[in-house]
C-alpha positions in Angstrom: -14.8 -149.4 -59.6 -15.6 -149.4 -56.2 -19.2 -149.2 -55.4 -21.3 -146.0 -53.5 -21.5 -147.7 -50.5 -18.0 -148.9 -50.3 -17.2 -146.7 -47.4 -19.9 -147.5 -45.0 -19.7 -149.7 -41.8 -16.2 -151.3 -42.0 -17.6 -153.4 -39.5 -20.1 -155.1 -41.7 -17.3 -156.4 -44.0 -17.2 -160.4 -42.6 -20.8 -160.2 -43.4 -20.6 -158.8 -47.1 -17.6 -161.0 -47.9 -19.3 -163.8 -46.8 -22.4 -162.6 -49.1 -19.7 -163.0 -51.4 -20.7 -159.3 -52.5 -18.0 -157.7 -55.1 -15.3 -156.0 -53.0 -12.6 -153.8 -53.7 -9.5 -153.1 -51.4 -5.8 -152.2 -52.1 -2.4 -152.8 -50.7 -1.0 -149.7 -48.4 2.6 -150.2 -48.5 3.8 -146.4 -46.8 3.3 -146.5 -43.1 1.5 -142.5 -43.2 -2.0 -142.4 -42.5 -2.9 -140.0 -44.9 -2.9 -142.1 -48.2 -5.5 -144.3 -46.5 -7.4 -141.3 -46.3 -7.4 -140.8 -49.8 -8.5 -144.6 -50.4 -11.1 -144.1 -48.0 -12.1 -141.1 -49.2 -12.6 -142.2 -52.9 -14.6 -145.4 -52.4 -12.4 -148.6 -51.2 -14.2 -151.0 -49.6 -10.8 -152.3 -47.9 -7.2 -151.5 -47.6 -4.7 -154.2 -46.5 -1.9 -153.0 -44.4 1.2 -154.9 -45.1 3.1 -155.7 -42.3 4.9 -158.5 -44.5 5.9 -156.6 -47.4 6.0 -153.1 -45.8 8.2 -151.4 -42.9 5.2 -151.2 -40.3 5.8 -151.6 -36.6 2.8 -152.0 -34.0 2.9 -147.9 -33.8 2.7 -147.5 -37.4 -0.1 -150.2 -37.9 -2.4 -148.5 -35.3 -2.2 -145.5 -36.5 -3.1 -146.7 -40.0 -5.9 -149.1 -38.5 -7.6 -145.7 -36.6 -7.1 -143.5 -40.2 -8.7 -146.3 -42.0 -11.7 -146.2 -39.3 -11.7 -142.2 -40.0 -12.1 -143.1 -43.6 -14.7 -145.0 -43.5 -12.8 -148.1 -44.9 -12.0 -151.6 -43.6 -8.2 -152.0 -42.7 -7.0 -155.1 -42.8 -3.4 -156.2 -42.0 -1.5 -158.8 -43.5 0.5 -159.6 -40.7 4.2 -160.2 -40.3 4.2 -163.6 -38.8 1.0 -165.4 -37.5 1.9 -165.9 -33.9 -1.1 -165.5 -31.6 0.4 -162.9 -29.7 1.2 -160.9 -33.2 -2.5 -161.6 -34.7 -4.1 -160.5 -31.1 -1.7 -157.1 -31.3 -3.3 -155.9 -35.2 -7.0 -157.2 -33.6 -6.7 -154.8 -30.2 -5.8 -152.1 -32.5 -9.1 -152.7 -34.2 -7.9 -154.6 -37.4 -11.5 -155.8 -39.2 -9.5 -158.9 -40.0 -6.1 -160.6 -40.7 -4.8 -161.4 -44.0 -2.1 -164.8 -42.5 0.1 -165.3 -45.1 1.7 -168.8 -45.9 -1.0 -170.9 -44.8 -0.2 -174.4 -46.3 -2.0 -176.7 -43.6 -4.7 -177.5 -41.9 -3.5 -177.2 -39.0 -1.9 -173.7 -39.8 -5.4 -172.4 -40.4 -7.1 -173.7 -37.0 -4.3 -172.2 -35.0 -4.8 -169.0 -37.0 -8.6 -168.8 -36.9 -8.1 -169.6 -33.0 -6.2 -167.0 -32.3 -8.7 -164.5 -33.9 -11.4 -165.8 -32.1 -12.9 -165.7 -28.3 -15.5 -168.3 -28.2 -14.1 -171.9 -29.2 -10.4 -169.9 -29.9 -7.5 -168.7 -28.0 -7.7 -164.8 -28.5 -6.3 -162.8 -25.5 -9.4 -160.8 -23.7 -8.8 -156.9 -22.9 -11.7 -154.2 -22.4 -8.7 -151.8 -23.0 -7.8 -151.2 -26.7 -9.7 -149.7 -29.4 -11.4 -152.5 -30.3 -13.0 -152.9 -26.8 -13.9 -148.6 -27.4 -11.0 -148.4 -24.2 -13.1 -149.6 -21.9 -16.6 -148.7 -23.5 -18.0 -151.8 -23.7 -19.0 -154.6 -21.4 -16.7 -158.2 -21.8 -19.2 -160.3 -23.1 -20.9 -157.4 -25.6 -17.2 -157.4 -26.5 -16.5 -161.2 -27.5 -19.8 -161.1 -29.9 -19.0 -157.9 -31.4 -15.8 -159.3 -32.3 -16.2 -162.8 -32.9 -19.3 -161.6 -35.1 -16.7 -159.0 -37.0 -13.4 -160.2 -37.3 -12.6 -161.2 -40.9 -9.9 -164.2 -41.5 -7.9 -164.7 -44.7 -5.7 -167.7 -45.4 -3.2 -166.3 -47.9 -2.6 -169.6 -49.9 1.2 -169.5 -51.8 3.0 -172.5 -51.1 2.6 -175.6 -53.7 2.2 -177.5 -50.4 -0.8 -176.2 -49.4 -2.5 -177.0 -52.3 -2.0 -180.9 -50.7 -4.5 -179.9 -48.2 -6.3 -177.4 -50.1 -9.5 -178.9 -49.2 -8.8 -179.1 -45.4 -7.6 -175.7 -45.2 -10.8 -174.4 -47.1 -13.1 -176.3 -44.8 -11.5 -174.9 -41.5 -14.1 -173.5 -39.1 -13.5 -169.8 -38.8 -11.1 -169.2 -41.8 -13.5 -166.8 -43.7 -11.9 -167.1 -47.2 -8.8 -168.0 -49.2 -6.5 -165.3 -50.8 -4.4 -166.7 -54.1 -0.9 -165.5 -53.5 -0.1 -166.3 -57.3 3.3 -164.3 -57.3 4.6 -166.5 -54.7 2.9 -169.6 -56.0 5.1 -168.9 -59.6 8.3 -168.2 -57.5 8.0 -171.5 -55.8 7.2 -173.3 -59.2 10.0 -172.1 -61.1 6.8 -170.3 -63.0 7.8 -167.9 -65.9 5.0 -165.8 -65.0 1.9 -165.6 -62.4 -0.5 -166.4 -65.7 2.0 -169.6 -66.4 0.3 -172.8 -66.9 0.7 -174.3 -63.7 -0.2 -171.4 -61.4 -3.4 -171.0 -63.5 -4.2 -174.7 -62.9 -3.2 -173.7 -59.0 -5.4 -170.9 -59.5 -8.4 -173.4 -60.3 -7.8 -176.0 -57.7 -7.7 -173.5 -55.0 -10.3 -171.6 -56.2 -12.6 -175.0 -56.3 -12.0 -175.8 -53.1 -13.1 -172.6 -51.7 -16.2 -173.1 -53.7 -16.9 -176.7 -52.4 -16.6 -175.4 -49.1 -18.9 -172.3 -49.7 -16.1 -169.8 -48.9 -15.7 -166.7 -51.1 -11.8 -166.0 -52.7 -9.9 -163.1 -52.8 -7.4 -162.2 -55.1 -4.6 -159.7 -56.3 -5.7 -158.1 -59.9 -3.2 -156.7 -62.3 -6.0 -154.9 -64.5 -9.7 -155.5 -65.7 -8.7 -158.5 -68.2 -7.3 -160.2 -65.1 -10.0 -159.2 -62.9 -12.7 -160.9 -65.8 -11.2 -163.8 -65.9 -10.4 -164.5 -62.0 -13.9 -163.6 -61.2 -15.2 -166.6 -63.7 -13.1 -168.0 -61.0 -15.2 -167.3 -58.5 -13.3 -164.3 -56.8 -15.4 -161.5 -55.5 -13.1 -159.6 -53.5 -9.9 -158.1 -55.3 -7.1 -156.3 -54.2 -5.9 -153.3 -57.0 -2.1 -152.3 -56.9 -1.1 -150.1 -53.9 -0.8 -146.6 -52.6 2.9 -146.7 -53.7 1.3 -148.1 -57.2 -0.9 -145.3 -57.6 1.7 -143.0 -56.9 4.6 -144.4 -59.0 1.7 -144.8 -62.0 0.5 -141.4 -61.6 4.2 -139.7 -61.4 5.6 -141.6 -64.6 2.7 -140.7 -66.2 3.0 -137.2 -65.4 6.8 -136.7 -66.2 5.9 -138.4 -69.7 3.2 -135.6 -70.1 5.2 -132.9 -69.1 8.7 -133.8 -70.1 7.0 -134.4 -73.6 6.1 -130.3 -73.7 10.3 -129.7 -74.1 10.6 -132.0 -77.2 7.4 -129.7 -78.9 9.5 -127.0 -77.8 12.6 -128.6 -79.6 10.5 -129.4 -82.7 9.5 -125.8 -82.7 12.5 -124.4 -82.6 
């Protein structure tokens, strides 16, 4: 369960993930702002928009970036592509951080963590956008703040990647790793994300983020999986989704209800 103070200061996530302190976030898959007011509301430490996965265009992702600020929550976006100009658009909306999907290079991760970065990075300067406070804060007050908060997640999902699993860990300025073991299973032919060879992926990836002192996130099915991926070493997990919740919550409630006309049957 999320904890009390899940849905305080968004902007202190970077430095609780990087205290490697147990986080919990969730997938937002309807582009509405008001079930990220719910998450926020009962205790998420994070949501991830997905921009991948999920019909978001740039309107759609600020408006869910300024309800998860309202909520007390940090929103994350998984972007759609990981062109600089892309990352810099979810970051002016005020994005805590990116989750880059496909990372499966070294040199994939140092032109994503330069593009979320000021100092030593590429990342477009405006005073304008939310995550300047429109205009509210001086430049250089600006490039700490940010460079201090912005969180950066290299989704790893390609059997590539785990070639250069130990570069891509040790990049300067890629915050953590995120196990994509759905997509790793796809690629291998896998029966299953718990087959085998993505749970040996799982390890390997999860080693290398260990050796170089980064924390890992992970998707988690249920408690059981959580257990065992946080003997792993994961401390932040991602639960289901708001459309998840909703489709586990409906069935369940159409089983309940629709079970009151067969008692009615049996009675009569």
């Amino acid at each position: 369960m999320p904890t009390e103070q899940s849905s305080v200061a968004p902007g202190q996530f970077r430095r609780r993930l990087l205290d490697k302190q147990h986080l919990v976030g969730t997938f937002v898959k309807t582009p509405t702002i008001h079930a990220i007011e719910i998450l926020g509301d009962v205790g998420f430490d994070f949501v991830v928009i997905d921009e991948e996965h999920a019909p978001f265009d740039r309107a759609a992702t600020d408006a869910a970036l300024f309800a998860a600020r309202a909520a007390g929550t940090a929103g994350f976006v998984r972007v759609l592509n990981t062109s600089p100009g892309h990352i810099l658009s979810v970051l002016d909306c005020g994005a805590t951080g990116i989750l880059a999907p496909h990372v499966a290079s070294a040199r994939h991760a140092r032109d994503v963590a330069a593009a979320c970065r000021y100092r030593n990075g590429k990342r477009g300067y405006s005073g304008s956008p939310r995550s300047a406070r429109y205009g509210g804060s001086a430049m250089w007050d600006t490039v700490d703040a940010l460079d201090a908060a912005t969180t950066v997640i290299a989704q790893i999902e390609d059997p590539e990647a785990l070639d250069e699993i130990d570069a891509i860990a040790a990049v300067d300025g890629i915050d953590g790793l995120f196990i994509g073991r759905g997509d790793l299973a796809v690629a291998m032919g896998a029966p299953s994300s718990d087959a085998p060879a993505v749970r040996a992926a799982v390890v390997r990836i999860a080693e290398a983020a260990q050796r170089a002192g980064k924390p890992i996130c992970v998707f988690a099915a249920g408690t059981k999986e959580a257990a065992w991926l946080k003997e792993m070493g994961a401390t932040a997990f991602v639960v289901s989704s708001d459309q998840g919740f909703m489709r586990r919550a409906a069935a369940q409630a159409v089983q309940e209800i629709g079970a009151l006309a067969d008692d009615r049957r049996k009675a009569s």
